[in-house]
Structures are given as structure tokens and as C-alpha cells.
C-alpha positions as CSV (number, residue, x, y, z in Angstrom):
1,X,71.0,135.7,126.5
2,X,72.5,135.6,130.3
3,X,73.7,132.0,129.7
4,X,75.6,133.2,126.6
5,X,76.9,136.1,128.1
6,X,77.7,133.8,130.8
7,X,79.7,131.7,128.9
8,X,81.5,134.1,127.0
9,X,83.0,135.9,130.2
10,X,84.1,132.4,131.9
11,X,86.1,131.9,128.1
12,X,87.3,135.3,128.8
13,X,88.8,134.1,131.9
14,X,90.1,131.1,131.2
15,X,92.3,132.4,128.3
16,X,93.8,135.3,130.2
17,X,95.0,132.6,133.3
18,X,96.4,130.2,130.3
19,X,98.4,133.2,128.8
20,X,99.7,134.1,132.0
21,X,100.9,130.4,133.0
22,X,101.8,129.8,129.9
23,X,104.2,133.2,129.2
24,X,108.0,132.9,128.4
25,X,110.2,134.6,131.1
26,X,112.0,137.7,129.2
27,X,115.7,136.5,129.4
28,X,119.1,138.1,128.8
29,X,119.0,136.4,125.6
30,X,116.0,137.5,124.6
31,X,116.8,141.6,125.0
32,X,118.7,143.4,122.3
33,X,122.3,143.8,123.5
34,X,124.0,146.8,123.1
35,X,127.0,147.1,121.2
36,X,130.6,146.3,122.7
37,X,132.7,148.8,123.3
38,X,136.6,147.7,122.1
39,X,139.0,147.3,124.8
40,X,142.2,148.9,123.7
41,X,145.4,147.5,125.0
42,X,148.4,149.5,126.0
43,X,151.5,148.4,124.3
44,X,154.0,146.4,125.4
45,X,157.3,148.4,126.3
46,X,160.4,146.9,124.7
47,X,163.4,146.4,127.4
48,X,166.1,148.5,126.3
49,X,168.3,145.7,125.9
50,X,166.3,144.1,123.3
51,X,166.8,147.4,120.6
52,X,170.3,147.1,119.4
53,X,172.2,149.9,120.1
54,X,173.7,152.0,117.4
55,X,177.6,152.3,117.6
56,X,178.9,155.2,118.4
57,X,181.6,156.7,115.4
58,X,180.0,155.0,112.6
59,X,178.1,158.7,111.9
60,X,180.5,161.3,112.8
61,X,180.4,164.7,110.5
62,X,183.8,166.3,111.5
63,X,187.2,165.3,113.3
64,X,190.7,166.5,113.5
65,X,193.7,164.1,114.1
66,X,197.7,163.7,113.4
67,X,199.8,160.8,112.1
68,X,202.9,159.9,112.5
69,X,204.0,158.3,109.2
70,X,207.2,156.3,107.9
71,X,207.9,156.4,104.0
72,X,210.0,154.7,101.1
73,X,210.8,156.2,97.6
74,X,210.1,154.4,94.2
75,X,213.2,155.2,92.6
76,X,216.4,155.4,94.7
77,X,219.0,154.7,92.6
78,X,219.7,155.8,88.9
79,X,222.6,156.5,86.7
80,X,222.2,160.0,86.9
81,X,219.6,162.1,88.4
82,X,221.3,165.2,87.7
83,X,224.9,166.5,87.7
84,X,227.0,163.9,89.6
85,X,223.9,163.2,91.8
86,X,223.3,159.2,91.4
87,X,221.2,158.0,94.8
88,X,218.2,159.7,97.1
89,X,217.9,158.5,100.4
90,X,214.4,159.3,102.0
91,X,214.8,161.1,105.4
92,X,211.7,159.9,107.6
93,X,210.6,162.0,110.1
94,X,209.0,161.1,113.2
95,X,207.2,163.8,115.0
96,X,203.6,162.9,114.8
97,X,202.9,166.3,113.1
98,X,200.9,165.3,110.3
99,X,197.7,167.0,111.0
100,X,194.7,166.3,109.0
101,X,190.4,166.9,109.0
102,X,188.1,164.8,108.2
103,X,184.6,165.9,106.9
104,X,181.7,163.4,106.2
105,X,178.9,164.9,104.4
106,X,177.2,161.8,103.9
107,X,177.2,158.5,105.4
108,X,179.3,156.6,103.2
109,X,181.1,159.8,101.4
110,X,183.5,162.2,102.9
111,X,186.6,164.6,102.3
112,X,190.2,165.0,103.7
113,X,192.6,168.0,104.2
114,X,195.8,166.8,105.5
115,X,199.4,168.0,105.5
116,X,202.6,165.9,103.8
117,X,206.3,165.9,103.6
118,X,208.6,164.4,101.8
119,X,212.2,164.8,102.0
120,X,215.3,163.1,100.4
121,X,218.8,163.3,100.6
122,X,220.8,163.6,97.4
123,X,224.0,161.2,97.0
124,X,226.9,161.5,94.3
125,X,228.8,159.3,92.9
126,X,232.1,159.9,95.1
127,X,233.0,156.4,96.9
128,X,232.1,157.6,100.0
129,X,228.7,159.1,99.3
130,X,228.8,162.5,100.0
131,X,225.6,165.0,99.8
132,X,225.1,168.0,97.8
133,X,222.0,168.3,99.9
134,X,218.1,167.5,100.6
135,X,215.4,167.7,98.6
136,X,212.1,169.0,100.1
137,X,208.2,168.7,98.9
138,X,205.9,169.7,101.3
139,X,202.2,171.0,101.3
140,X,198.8,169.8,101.6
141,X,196.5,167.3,99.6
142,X,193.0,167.1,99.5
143,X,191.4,163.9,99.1
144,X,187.8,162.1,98.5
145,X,187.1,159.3,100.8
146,X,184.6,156.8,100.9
147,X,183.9,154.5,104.5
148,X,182.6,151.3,105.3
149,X,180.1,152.7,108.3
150,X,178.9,150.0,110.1
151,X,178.4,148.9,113.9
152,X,181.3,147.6,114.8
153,X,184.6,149.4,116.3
154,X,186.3,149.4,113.2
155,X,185.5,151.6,110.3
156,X,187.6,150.9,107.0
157,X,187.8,153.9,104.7
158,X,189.6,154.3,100.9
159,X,190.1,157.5,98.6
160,X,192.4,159.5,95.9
161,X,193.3,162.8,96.0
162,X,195.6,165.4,95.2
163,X,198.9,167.1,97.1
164,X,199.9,170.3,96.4
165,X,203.2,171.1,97.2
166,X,206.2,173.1,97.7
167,X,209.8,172.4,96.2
168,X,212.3,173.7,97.9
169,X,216.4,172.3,98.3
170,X,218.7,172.7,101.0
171,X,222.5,173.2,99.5
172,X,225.5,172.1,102.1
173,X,227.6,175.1,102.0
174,X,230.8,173.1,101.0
175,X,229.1,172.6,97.6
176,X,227.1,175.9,97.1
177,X,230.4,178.0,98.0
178,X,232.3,176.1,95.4
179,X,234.6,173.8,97.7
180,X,235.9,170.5,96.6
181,X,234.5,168.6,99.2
182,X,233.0,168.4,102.2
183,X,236.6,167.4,104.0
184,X,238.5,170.7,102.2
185,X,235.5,172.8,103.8
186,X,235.8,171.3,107.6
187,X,239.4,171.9,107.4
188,X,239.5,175.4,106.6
189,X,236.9,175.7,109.7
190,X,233.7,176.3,107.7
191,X,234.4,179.6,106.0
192,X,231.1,181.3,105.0
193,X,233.2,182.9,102.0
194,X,233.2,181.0,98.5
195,X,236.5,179.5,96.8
196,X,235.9,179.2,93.5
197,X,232.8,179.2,91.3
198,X,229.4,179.3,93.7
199,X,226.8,176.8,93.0
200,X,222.9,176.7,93.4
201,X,220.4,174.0,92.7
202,X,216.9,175.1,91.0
203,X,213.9,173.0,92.2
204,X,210.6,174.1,90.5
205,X,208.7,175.9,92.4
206,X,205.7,173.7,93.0
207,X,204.5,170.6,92.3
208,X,201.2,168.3,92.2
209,X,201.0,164.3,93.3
210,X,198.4,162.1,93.2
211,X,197.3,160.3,95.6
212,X,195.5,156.6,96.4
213,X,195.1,156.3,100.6
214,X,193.2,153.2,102.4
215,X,193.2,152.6,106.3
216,X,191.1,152.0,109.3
217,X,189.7,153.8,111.9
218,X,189.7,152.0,115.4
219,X,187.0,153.9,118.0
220,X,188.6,153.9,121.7
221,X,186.1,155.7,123.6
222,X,183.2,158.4,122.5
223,X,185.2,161.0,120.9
224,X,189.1,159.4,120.6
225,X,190.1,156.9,117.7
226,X,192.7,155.5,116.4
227,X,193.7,155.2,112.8
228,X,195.8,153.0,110.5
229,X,197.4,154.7,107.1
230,X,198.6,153.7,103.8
231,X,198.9,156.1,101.3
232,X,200.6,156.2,97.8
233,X,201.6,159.2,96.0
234,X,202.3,159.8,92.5
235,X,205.0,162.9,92.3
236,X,207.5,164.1,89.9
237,X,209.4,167.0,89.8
238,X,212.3,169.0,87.6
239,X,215.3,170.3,89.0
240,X,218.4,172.3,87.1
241,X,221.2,173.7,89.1
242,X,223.6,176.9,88.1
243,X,227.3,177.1,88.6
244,X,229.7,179.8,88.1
245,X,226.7,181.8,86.5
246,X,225.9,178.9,84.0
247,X,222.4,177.3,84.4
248,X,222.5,173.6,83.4
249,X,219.1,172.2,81.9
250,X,216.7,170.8,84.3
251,X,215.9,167.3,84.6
252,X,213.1,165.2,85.9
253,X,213.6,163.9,89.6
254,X,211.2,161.2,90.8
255,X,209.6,161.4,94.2
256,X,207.0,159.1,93.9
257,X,206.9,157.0,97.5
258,X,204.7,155.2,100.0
259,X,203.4,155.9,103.3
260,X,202.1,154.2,106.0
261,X,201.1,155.7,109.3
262,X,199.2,155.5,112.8
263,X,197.7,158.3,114.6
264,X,195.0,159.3,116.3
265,X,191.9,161.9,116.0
266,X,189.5,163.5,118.1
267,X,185.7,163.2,116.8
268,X,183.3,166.0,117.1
């Protein structure tokens, strides 16, 4: 029985000294590993020189600018426009007094109030051209424009409107205080009292063109551009005239012309 006993122990023994030599060495491997925690990366800044930059002018809401514009009639000659009056000559003017606002109330789509003029001397059919007087139309149009925004310095823009205007004509006094001609009058010295039957021409009152503009506006600097102009306007009006109390019957007298104009505008 103590033999067996013996032998059992000294098995015992001999096991637990194999295990031990014989154990694996617990490695890094050989643990669980925790979970990695994402590394999160700061982003890149972008030089400023890399975004491009957005030009300035191309999104403007409101400016205010003048023109100074140079003009040519449609018709200029004709048999007869009325009475003995055969040519109109177009008087240009050019003070840069053509004032006009722009409003953009989208990007593409916009809308313009501006001022116009145009005047004409009347012509008869005496050999040495002399004048009963000018012709005035003069008002304000209001147009729908449409722009080619973009990035550049150069912003095209198109549109059609309408002017509403007032007629109006300036007599010579030789010919509204019933003198022969304009000679008779300076040699008599000008008298402000009529000889003979007075005369008076009557201009309608008012009149609507049509209009059809196109340009280019030309940034300078931040808040200053320039501007190129073309406009056409569609305008007729009627015109009758009175003499020695008699009113003669009206007829039509074309003012139809073209425009085209530089200026410049300030841009809020």
C-alpha cells in the first residue's frame, strides 16, 4: 500500500515539473487586443490662391450712371412732312446728362429707368434751308434687361423697353409772328410784334417709343464702370399747325433714330 502510494506521488511530481517546462510563454499575440481607436486627421487648409476668386461687378443689385450719347434719325428727308417743311436735321447734344438706374433683381434679369431726348430741327423747302423751328421729344423709358454675369471685367447686357415722352416745338419768332422770312425779321431789328397772320405749330402732347438697347459694362475699380450704348427707338408722332386762326390737319412725323453712347456708373 506504501509502495503504491509511493509511486503515485513521485507521478504526481513528475507531471507538474513537465507542465511547467513545457508551458507556452503568454505573448502579445496571444492576449485579446483592445479595439483601435480612429485617428482623425485635421484637414488640409486650402491656400487662398488656389480658390478662384469671384469678380467683383458680376452681382451688383443697384447703380446709377449717365451717358453721353450721339444720335441719327431714320427718316430725314421727305417730300413733305408738313406745310412747306421737307428735311429734319437731328441736333445732338453733348452734355453727358443722360442719367439712368440700373436694378438687378436676379442674376441674369434686371430693369432700367433712364432719361432720353431727341430733338430735330425742321427745314423748308426755301433754297437756302431756313427753319421754322425744333422739334422736341423728351422723357423717360423704362426697359427690361437681361446680362451675361460672368467673371471677367466685361459684362454684356441686352433689353427692350418703352420711352414715354413729351412733345413739345420751339417756333422761330420770324415764322410764328407771321414774317416772310427770317431776313425781313433781322432787318426790322427783331420786333416782338406780329405782321400779318400769327402762326403756331401743334405737336401732340405725348408720345410712346419702343425701344431695343445692347452694350457692355466695363468694371474699373470696385464701385466705378464704364459702359458702352446702342439703343434703337421706335417713335412716331402727329403734328398740325394753325395760321391766321385756321388749324391745318395733322400729319404723322417720324422720329424713329439710333443711339449710341459711353458713360459711366457708380455701383452700390
Amino acid at each position: 500500500m506504501k509502495t503504491g502510494m509511493l509511486v503515485v506521488l513521485m507521478m504526481a511530481g513528475a507531471l507538474s515539473v513537465y507542465a511547467e517546462t513545457n508551458a507556452v510563454p503568454e505573448t502579445d499575440a496571444s492576449r485579446p487586443m483592445a479595439p483601435e481607436t480612429p485617428v482623425v486627421q485635421a484637414p488640409e487648409s486650402v491656400p487662398a490662391e488656389s480658390v478662384p476668386a469671384k469678380a467683383e461687378g458680376t452681382m451688383e443689385r443697384f447703380s446709377i450712371g449717365t451717358r453721353i450719347t450721339w444720335f441719327e434719325l431714320e427718316t430725314t428727308r421727305k417730300n413733305t412732312f408738313l406745310g412747306h417743311i421737307d428735311e429734319l436735321e437731328a441736333i445732338q447734344d453733348g452734355t453727358p446728362d443722360k442719367l439712368y438706374a440700373d436694378w438687378w433683381f436676379h442674376r441674369y434679369v434686371g430693369a432700367e429707368v433712364s432719361l432720353e431726348r431727341v430733338e430735330a430741327r425742321t427745314h423748308n423747302d426755301d433754297p437756302e434751308g431756313i427753319s421754322d423751328g425744333n422739334l422736341l421729344a423728351e422723357g423717360f423709358a423704362v426697359s427690361l434687361l437681361g446680362r451675361y454675369a460672368n467673371q471677367s471685367r466685361i459684362t454684356p447686357f441686352a433689353g427692350v423697353g418703352v420711352a414715354f415722352l413729351s412733345i413739345a416745338f420751339d417756333e422761330e419768332p420770324w415764322w410764328a409772328l407771321g414774317y416772310g422770312n427770317p431776313e425781313d425779321y433781322e432787318r426790322l431789328g427783331r420786333p416782338a410784334v406780329a405782321r400779318g397772320k400769327t402762326r403756331e405749330m401743334l405737336p401732340e402732347d405725348s408720345g410712346e417709343g419702343f425701344i431695343v438697347a445692347a452694350g457692355a459694362d466695363i468694371r474699373l475699380f470696385r464701385h466705378l464702370s464704364a459702359s458702352l450704348y446702342w439703343r434703337y427707338m421706335d417713335l412716331d408722332t402727329k403734328m398740325g399747325y394753325r395760321t391766321a386762326g385756321e388749324e391745318k390737319a395733322p400729319k404723322e412725323i417720324p422720329l424713329s433714330n439710333m443711339a449710341y453712347g459711353a458713360g459711366l456708373k457708380y455701383v452700390f
